[in-house]
N, C-alpha and C positions, 0 to 999 in steps of 0.2 A: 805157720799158722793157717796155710791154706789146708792141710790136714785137718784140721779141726774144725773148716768152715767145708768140708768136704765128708765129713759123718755126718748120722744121723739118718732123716727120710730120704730117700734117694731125690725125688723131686725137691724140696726145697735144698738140699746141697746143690744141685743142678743153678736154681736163681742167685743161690747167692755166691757160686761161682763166677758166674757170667759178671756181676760188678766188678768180680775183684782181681780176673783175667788180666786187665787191663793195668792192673797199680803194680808199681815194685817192688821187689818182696827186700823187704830192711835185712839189713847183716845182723847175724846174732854178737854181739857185744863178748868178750872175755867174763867181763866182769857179770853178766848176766846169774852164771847157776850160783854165785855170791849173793848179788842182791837178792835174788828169789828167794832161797834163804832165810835171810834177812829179814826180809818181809812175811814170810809163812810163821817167823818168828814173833816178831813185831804184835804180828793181827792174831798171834795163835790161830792160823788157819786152820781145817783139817787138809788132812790129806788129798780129798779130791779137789780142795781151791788150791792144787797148783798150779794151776795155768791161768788163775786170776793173776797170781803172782807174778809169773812169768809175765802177761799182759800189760802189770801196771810198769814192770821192769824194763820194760823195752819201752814203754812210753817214756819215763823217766831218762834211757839213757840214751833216748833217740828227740830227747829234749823236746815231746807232742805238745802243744797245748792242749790237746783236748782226748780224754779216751773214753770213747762211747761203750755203754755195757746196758745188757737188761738184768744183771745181776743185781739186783741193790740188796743183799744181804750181808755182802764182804766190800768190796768196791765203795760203794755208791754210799754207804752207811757215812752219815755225819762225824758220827765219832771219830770213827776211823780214819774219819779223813782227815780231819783233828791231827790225830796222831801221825798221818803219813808226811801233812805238814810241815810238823815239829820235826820228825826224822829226815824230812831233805832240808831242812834248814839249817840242820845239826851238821850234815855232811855235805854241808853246798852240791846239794844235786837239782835236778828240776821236778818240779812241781804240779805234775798236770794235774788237768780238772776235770774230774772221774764223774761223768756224769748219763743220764738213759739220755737216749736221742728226742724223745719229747723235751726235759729240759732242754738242751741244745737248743733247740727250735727258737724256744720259750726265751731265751739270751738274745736268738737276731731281734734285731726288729724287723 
């Protein structure tokens, strides 16, 4: 994932490296290009939301409560979330709470 927070404008890869230097980077799971899948399935992705996918997937099997995103087109959408829901409830898996970092904020007091 550090790939992908490593594209883009050279300067802002530069800052949002320097946060993420520091954290450990999660194992990728077996069952990951399954659930991805799954989920590209599920939400009818297209094809460039697969690393929402991948994103939500590794939350889920890295049991996150919380996965911040500024996407709310796939992610963050109500419905969907609805539905991602019903689908870990169906396969007892975890359930994070796909939200932008303004709500987050908006949760502490």
């Amino acid at each position: 994932m550090r790939a992908e927070a490593a594209g883009g404008d050279h300067g802002a890869a530069q800052r949002r490296l320097v946060y993420l230097t520091p954290l450990p980077e999660l194992d990728v799971p077996e069952e990951l290009d399954q659930l991805e899948a799954e989920l590209i399935r599920l939400f009818q992705l297209p094809p460039k939301a697969a690393t929402d996918a991948s994103h939500l997937g590794m939350a889920m099997l890295h049991r996150m409560d919380y996965l911040l995103t500024w996407n709310c087109r796939h992610p963050v959408n109500a419905t969907l979330q609805k539905d991602l829901h019903d689908y870990c409830r169906y396969h007892n898996l975890h359930f994070p709470i796909v939200c932008t970092p303004e709500t987050l904020i908006q949760l502490k007091p």
